[in-house]
C-alpha positions as CSV (number, residue, x, y, z in Angstrom):
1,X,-27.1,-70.6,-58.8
2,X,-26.7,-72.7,-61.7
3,X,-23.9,-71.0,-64.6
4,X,-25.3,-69.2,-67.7
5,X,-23.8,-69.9,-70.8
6,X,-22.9,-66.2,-72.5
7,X,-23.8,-66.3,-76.4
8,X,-20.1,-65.4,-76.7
9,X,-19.4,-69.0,-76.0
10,X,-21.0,-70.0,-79.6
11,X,-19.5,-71.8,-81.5
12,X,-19.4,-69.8,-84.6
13,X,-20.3,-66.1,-84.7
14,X,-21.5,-66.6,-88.2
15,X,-24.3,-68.9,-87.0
16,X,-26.9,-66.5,-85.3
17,X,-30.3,-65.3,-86.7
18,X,-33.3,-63.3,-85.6
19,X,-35.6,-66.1,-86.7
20,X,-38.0,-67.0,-83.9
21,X,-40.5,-69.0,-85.1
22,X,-41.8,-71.7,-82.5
23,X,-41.1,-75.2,-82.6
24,X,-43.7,-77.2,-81.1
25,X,-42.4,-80.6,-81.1
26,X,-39.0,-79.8,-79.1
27,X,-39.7,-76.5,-77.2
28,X,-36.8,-74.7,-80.0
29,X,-36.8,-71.8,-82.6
30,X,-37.4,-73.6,-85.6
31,X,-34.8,-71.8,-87.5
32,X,-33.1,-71.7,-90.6
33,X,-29.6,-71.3,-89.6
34,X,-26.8,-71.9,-91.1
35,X,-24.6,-75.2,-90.0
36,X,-21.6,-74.6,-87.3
37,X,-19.0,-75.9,-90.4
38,X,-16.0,-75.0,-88.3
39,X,-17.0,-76.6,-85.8
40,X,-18.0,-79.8,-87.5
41,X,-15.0,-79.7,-89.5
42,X,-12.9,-79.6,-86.2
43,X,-14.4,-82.7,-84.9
44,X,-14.1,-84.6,-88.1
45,X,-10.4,-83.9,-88.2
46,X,-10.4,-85.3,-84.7
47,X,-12.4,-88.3,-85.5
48,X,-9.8,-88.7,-89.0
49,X,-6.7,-88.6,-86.4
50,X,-8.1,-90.9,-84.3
51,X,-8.5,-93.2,-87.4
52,X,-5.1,-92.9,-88.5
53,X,-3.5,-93.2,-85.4
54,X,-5.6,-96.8,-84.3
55,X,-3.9,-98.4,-87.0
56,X,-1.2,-98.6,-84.6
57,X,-2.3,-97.5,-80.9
58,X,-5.7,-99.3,-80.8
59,X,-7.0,-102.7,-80.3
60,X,-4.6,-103.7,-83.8
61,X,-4.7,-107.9,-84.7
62,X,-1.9,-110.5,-83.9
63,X,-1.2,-111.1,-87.6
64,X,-2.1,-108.1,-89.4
65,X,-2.5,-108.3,-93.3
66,X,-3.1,-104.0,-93.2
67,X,0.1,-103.4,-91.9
68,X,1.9,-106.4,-91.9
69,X,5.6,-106.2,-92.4
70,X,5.5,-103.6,-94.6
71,X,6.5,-100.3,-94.1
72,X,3.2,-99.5,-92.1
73,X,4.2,-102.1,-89.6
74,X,6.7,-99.5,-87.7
75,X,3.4,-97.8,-86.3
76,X,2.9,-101.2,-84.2
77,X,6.3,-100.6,-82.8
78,X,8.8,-98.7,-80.9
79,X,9.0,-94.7,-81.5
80,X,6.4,-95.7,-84.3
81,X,3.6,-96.7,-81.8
82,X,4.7,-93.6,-79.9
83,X,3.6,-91.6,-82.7
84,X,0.7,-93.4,-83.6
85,X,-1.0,-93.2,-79.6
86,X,0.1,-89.2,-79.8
87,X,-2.0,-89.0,-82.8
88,X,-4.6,-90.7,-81.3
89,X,-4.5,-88.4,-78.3
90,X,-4.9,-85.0,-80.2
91,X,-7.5,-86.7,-82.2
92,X,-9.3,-87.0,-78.9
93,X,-8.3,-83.6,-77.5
94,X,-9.6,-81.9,-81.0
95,X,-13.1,-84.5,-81.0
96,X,-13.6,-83.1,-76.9
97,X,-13.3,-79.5,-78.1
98,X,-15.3,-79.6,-81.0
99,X,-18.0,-81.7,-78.8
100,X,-17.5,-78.6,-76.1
101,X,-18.0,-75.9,-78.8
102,X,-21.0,-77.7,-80.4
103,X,-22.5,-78.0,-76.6
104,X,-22.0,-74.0,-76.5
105,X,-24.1,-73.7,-79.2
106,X,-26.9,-75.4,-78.5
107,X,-27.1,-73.8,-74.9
108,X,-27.1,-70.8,-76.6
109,X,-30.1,-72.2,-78.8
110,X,-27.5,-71.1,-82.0
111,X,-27.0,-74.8,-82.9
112,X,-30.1,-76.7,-84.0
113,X,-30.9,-80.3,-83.9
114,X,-29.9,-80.3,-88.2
115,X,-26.4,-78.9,-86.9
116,X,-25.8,-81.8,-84.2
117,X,-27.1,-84.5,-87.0
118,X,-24.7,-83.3,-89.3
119,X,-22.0,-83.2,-86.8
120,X,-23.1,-87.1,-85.8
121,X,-22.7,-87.9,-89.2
122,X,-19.2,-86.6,-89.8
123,X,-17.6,-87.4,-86.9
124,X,-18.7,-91.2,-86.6
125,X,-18.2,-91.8,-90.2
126,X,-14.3,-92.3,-89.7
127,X,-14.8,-94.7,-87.4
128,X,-16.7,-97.0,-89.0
129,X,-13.4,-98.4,-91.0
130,X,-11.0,-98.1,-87.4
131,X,-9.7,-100.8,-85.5
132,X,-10.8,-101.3,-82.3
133,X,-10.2,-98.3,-80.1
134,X,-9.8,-98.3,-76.3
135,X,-11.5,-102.2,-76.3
136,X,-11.0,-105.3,-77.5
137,X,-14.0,-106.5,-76.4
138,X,-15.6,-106.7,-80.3
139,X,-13.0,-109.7,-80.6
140,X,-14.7,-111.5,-78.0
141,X,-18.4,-111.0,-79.1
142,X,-17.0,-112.5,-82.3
143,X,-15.2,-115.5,-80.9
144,X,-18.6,-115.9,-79.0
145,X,-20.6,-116.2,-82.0
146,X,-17.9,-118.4,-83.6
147,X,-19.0,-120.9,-80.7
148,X,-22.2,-120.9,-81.0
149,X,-22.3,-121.6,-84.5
150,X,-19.8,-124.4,-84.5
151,X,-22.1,-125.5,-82.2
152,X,-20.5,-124.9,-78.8
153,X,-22.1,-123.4,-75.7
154,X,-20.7,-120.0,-75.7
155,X,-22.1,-120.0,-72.0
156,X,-19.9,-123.1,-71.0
157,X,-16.7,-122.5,-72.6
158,X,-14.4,-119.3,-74.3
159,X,-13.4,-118.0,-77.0
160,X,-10.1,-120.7,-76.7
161,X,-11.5,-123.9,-77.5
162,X,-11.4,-122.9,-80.9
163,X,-8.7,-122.0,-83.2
164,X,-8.1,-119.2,-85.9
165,X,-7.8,-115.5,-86.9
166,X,-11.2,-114.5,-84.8
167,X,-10.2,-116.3,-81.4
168,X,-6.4,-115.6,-81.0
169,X,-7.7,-111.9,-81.0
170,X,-9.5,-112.1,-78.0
171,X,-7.9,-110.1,-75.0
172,X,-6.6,-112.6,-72.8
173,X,-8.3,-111.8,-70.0
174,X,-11.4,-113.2,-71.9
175,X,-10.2,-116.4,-73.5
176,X,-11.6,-119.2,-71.4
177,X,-14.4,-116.3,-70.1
178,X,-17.9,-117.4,-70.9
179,X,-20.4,-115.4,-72.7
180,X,-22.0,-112.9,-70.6
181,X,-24.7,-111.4,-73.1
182,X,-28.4,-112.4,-73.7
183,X,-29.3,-115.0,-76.2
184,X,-30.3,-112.3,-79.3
185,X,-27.0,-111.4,-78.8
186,X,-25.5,-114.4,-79.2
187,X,-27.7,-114.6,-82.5
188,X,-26.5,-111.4,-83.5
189,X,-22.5,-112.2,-83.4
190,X,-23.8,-115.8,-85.1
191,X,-25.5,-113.5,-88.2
192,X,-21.9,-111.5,-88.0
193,X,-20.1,-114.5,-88.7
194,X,-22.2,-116.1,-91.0
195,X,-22.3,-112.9,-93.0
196,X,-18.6,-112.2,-92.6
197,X,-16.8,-115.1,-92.4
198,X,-13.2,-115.7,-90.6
199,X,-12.3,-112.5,-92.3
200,X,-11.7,-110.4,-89.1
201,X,-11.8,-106.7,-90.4
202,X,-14.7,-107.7,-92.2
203,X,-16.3,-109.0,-89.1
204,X,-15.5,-106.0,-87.3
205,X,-16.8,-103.9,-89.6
206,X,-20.2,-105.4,-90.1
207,X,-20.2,-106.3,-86.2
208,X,-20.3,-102.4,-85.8
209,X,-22.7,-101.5,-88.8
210,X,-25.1,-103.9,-87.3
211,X,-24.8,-102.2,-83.4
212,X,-24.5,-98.8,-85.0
213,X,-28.3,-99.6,-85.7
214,X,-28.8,-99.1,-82.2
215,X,-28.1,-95.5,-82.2
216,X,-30.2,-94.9,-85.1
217,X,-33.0,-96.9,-82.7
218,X,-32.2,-94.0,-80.3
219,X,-31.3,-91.0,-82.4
220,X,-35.1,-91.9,-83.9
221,X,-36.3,-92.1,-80.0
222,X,-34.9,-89.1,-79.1
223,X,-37.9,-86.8,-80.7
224,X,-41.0,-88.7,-78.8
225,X,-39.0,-89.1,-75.8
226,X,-37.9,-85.2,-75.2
227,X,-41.8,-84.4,-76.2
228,X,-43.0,-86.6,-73.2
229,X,-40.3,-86.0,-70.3
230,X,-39.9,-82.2,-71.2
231,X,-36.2,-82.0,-72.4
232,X,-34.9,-80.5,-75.7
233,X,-34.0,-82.2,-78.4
234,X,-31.0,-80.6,-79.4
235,X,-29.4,-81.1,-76.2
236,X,-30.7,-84.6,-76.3
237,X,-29.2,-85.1,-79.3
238,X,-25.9,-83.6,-78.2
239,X,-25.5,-86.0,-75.3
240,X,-25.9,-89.3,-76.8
241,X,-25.0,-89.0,-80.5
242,X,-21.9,-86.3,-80.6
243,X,-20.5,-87.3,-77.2
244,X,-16.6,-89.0,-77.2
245,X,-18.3,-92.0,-75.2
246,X,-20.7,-92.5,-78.1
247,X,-17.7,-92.0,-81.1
248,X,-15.0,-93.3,-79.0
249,X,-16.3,-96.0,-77.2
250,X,-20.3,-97.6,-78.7
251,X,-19.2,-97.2,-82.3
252,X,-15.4,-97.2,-82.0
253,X,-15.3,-100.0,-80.0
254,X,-17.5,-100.9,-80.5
255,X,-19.5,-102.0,-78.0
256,X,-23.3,-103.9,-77.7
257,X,-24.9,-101.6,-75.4
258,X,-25.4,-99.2,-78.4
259,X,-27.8,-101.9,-79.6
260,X,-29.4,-102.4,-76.1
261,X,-29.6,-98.8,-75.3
262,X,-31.0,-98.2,-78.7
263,X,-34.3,-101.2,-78.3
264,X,-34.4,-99.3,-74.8
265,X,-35.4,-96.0,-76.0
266,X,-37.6,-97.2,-78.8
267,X,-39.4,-99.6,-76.4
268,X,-39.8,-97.4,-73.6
269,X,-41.3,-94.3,-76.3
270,X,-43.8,-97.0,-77.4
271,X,-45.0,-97.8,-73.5
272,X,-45.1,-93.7,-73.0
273,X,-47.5,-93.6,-76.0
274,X,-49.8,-96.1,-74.9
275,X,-48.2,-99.3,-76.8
276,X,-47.5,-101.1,-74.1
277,X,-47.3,-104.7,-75.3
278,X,-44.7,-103.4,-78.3
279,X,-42.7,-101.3,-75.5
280,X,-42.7,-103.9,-73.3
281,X,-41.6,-106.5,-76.1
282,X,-38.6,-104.5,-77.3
283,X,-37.0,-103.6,-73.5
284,X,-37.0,-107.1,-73.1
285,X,-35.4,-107.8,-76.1
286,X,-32.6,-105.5,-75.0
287,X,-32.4,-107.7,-71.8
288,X,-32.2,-110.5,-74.6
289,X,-29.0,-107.9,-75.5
290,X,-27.5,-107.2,-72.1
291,X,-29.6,-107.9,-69.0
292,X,-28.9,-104.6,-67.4
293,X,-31.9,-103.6,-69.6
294,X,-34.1,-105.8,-67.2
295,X,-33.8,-102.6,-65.0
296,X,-36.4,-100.7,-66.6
297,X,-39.0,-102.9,-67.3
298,X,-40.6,-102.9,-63.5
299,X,-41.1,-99.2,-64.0
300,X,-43.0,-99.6,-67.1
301,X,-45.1,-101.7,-66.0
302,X,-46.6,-98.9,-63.7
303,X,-47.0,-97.1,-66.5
304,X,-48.9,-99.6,-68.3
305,X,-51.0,-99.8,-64.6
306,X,-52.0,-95.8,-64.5
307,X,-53.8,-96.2,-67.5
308,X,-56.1,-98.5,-66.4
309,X,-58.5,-98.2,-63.9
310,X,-59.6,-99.5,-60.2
311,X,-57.6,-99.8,-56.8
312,X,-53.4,-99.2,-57.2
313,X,-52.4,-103.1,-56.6
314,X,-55.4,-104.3,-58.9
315,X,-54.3,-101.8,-61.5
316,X,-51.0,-103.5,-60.9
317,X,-51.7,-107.1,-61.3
318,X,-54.1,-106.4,-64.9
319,X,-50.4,-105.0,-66.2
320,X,-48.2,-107.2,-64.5
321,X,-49.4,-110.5,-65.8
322,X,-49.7,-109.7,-69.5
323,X,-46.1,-108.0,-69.1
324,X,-44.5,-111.1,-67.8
325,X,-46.0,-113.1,-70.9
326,X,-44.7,-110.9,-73.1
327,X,-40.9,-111.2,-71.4
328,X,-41.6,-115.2,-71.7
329,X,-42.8,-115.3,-75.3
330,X,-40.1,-112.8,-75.9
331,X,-37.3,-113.9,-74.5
332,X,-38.2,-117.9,-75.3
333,X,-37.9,-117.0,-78.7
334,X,-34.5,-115.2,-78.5
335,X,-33.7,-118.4,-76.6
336,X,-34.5,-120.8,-79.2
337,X,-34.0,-119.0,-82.6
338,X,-30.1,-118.1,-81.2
339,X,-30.0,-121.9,-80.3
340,X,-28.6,-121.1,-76.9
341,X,-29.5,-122.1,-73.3
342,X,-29.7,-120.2,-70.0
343,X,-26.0,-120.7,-69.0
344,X,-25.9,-116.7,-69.6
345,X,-27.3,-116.2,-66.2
346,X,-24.3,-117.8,-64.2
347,X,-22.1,-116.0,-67.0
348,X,-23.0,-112.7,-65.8
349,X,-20.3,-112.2,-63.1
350,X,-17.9,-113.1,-65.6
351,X,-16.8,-109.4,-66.0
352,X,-16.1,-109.1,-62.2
353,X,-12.9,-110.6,-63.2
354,X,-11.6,-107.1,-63.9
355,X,-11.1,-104.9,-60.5
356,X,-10.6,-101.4,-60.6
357,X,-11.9,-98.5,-58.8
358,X,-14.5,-96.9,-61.0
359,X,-17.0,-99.0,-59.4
360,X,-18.1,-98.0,-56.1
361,X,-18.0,-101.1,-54.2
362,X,-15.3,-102.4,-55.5
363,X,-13.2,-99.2,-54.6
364,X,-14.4,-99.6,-50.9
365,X,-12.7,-103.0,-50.6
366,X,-9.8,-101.7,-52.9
367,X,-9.2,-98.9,-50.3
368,X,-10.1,-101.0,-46.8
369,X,-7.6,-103.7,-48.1
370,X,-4.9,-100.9,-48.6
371,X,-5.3,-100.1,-45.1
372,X,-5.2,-103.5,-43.8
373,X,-2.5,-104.4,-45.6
374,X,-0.5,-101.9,-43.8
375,X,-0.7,-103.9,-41.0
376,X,0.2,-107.2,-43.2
377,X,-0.2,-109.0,-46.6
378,X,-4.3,-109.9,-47.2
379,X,-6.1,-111.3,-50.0
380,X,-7.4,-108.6,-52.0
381,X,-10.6,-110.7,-52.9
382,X,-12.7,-111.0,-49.0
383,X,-12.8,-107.5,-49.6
384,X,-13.2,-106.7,-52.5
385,X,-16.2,-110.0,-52.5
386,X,-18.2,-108.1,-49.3
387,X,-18.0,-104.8,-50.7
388,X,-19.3,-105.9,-54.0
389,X,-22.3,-107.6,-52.3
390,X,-23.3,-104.9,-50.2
391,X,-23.0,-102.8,-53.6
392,X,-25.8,-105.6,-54.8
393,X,-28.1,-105.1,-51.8
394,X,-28.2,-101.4,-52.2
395,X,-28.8,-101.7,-55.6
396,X,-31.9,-103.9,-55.2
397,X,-33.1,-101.4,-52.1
398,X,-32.8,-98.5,-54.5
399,X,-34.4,-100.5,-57.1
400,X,-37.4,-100.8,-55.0
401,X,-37.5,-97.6,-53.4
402,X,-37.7,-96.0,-56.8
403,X,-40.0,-98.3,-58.2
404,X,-42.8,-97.4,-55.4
405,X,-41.8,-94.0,-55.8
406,X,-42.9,-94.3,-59.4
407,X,-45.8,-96.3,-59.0
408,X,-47.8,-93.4,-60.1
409,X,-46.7,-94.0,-63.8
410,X,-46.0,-91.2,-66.1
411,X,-42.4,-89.2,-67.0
412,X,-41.6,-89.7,-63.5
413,X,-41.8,-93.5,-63.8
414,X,-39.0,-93.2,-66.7
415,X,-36.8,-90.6,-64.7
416,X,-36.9,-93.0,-61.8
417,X,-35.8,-95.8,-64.4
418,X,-33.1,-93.6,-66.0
419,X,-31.7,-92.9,-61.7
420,X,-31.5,-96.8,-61.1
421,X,-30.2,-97.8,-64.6
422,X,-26.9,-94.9,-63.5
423,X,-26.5,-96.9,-60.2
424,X,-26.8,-100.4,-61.8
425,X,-23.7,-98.9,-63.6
426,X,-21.7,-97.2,-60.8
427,X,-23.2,-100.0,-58.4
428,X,-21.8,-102.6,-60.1
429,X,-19.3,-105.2,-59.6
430,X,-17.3,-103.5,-62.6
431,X,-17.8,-100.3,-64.1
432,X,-16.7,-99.8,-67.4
433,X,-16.8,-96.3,-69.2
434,X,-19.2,-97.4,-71.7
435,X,-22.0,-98.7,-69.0
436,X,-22.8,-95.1,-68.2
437,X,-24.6,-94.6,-71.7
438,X,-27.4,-96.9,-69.7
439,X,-29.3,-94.5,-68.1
440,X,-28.3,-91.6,-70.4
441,X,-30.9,-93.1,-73.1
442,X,-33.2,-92.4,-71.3
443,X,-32.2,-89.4,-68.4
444,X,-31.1,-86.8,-71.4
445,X,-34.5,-86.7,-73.1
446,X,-35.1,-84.8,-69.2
447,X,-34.7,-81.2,-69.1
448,X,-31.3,-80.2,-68.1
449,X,-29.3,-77.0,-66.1
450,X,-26.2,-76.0,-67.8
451,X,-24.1,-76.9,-64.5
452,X,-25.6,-80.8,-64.8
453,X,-24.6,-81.1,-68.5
454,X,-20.9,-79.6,-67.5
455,X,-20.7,-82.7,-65.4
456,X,-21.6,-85.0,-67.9
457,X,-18.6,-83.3,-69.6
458,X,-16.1,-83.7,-67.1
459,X,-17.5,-87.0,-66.3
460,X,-17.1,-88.3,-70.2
461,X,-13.5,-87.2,-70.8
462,X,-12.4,-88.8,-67.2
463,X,-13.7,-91.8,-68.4
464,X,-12.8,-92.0,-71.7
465,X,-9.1,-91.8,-70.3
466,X,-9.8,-94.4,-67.6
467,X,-8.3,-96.4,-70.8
468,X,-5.2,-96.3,-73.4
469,X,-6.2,-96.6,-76.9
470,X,-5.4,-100.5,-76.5
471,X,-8.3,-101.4,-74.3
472,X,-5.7,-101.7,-71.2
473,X,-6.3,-99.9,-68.2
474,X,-4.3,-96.7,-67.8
475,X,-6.3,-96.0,-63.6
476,X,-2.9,-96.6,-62.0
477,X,-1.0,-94.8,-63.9
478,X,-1.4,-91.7,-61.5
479,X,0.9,-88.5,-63.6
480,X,-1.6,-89.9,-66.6
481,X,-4.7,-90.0,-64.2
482,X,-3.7,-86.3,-63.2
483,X,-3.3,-85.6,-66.7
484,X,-7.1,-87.0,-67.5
485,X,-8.8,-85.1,-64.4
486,X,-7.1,-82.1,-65.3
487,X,-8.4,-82.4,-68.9
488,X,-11.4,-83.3,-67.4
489,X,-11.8,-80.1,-65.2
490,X,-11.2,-77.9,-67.9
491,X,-13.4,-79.1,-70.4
492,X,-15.9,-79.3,-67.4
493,X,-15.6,-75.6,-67.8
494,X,-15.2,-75.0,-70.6
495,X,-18.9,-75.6,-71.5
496,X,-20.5,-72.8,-69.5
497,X,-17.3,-70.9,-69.2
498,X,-16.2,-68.6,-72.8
499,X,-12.7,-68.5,-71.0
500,X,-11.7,-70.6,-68.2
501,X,-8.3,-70.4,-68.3
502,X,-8.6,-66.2,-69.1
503,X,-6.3,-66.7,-72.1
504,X,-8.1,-64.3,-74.2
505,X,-6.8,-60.8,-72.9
506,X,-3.2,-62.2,-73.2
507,X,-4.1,-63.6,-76.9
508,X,-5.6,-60.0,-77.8
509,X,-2.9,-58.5,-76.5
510,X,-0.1,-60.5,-78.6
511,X,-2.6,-60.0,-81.5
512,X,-2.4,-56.0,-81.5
513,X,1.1,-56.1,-80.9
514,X,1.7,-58.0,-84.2
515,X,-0.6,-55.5,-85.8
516,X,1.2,-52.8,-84.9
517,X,4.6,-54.3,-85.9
518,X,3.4,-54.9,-88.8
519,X,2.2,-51.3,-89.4
């Protein structure tokens, strides 16, 4: 049996009302309630401290004119840097908590979509002006777009062949790494550049303006899409727009799924209400993003099919064919406006450079090589290379499973979607924290049990951990990993629990003490 979430765990006792006036759009009590301030105001402090603190903990630049060798420069070093990844951390702890409290309340249906806007608002806002934070990747999406408009194929060479402020930022790891992203993204970092110049805080400032347009994309999705697959909004809302994987990693990255995620929503609304050559048109330019977007477009195309009429496979082939010729036009035009080739498709295992065991398959062949190599020293990679393609085949034979299963069309065409677009994350060659936003986009529009949503929880902070502030991996580190699951575990709780840790009757009971004392 599924927790219940007591109205003690609100976040604010202030915040109730008797109003209960229906809300037809989202299912809530359209309320006048007052705004969960405290609440807000605890995860803007967070947000502020983790601002302050990447100065000198996050993804900071080789020369830096901010901090330079001034007095600012001891936070890139020594006890200084210490201070500056602590700061970052309780920025973090106090974002999580606030995120937790705010989840509380809108459980408790005390915290209304305006609360969870507001709350977006002021806990983004900070980090809109931060340096990178737990990435450097938005150092090489700018030395990509540098390519391309010098005129290189950022598909056939890195970030390295050139020289400069933008390129000697890129994580090493990713120098000589081709570009793995779709050609409108590729005209995307070119528009950055062009707009920004060689100015690098300025390019990473407008780089994440222009994603953060992504989440608006979605954030404007989210009503349409709770009204057709039966969620709430407010929930919705809190799940993709409030999370620490939305602040912490899309927009203080930040990171180009928020733009691909974002055309994914708004494109798969459209296909739900009958637009199907405009939905169709804008998922496929989020594969012209990130290709992982490709995922959803064979389900949509069966909802296109059960609004038409005849025999299932005939019904098929009248929405198939006009589908694909929107994909060509589509993507052809990405192609040729961004100036780029195909080379992206051999580019996409680039990532598999990186092994770690968040992704499934590759944490089979981590773990089967660890026991062969207590018999003697292996190569890592046979493994790790058959695991990862067995992860592939069950992929593509979930893929098609769900697809027939949703062949029917309708919400459940889109929850299928949102399933396979979570295992072409966890399935993966790599899975970084960030890929898990994929099917999120689409799955928390879906009605959702208490227990579920104290998973995504735990699942968020874990995650978010997985990483220091740097963009380096802290997974082997294992008193830190302990330290992360434990954190994880308890906010986990903490959602549908008031007190997990039963803290309270020992808190009440110092707190009449004083009282008397004071007396």
């Amino acid at each position: 049996m599924p927790p219940s979430v007591s109205t003690e765990s609100a976040p604010d006792w202030s915040e109730r009302t008797n109003n209960t006036t229906a809300d037809q759009a989202t299912g809530e009590r359209r309320e006048s309630r007052p705004l969960p301030l405290r609440t807000i105001a605890l995860g803007a402090i967070g947000s502020v401290l983790l601002l302050i603190g990447s100065f000198g903990a996050g993804g900071t630049l080789v020369h830096d004119p901010v901090l330079g060798t001034g007095p600012l420069s001891v936070l890139r070093y020594g006890h200084g840097r210490d201070v500056a990844v602590t700061v970052v951390y309780i920025g973090f702890a106090l974002l999580v908590w606030a995120w937790v409290r705010l989840g509380r309340g809108v459980l408790a249906h005390l915290v209304t979509s305006r609360g969870v806007l507001w709350a977006t608002v002021a806990w983004l806002l900070p980090m809109l002006i931060a340096p990178p934070l737990f990435t450097r990747d938005v150092y090489s999406y700018l030395g990509q777009g540098l390519l391309a408009l010098h005129g290189l194929d950022p598909y056939g060479v890195g970030p390295s062949t050139l020289t400069g402020p933008i390129p000697e930022n890129v994580h090493p790891t990713w120098q000589t790494t081709p570009a793995p992203y779709g050609p409108l993204f590729m005209g995307v970092a070119k528009g950055v550049i062009l707009l920004a110049g060689h100015d690098v805080i300025a390019s990473v400032i407008v780089m994440r303006l222009v994603l953060l347009g992504g989440l608006a994309l979605l954030i404007g999705a989210l009503p349409g899409l709770v009204r057709h697959l039966g969620g709430r909004l407010p929930v919705a809302l809190w799940l993709v727009a409030t999370s620490p994987m939305t602040v912490v990693h899309l927009v203080g990255g930040p990171h180009n799924d928020m733009l691909m995620i974002g055309l994914l929503a708004v494109g798969t609304l459209l296909v739900l209400e009958g637009r199907h050559v405009s939905g169709i048109a804008l998922v496929s330019a989020a594969m012209a993003i990130k290709a992982t977007a490709g995922l959803a477009l064979p389900f949509l195309v069966w909802i296109w099919a059960s609004r038409l009429t005849g025999p299932l496979w005939q019904r098929f082939l009248r929405a198939v064919f006009p589908a694909v010729g929107v994909f060509a036009v589509v993507f052809g035009a990405c192609t040729l406006l961004a100036k780029v080739g195909f080379g992206w498709l051999s580019a996409l295992s680039a990532p598999g450079m990186i092994v770690n065991y968040l992704s499934a398959p590759t944490a089979v062949g981590q773990a089967v090589h660890s026991l062969v190599s207590l018999f003697g020293e292996t190569n890592i990679w046979p493994f790790v290379g058959t695991t990862r393609t067995l992860g592939s085949l069950l992929l593509v034979a979930i893929l098609v499973w769900n697809w027939w299963q949703a062949r029917e069309g309708g919400p459940e065409a889109i929850r299928r979607a949102a399933i396979v677009l979570c295992f072409g994350a966890f399935l993966s060659p790599v899975l970084l924290p960030w890929y898990t936003t994929w099917g999120l986009a689409l799955g928390a529009a879906f009605a959702w049990t208490p227990r579920a949503l104290s998973y995504v929880v735990g699942a968020s902070i874990a995650l978010v951990l997985a990483y220091y502030p740097d963009g380096e991996q802290a997974m082997y580190n294992w008193p830190f990993v302990a330290v992360g699951i434990g954190a994880a575990v308890l906010g986990a709780l903490s959602l549908v629990r008031y007190d997990p840790l039963g803290l309270s009757p020992a808190f009440g009971s110092l707190s009449r003490t004083q009282s008397a004392t004071r007396r």
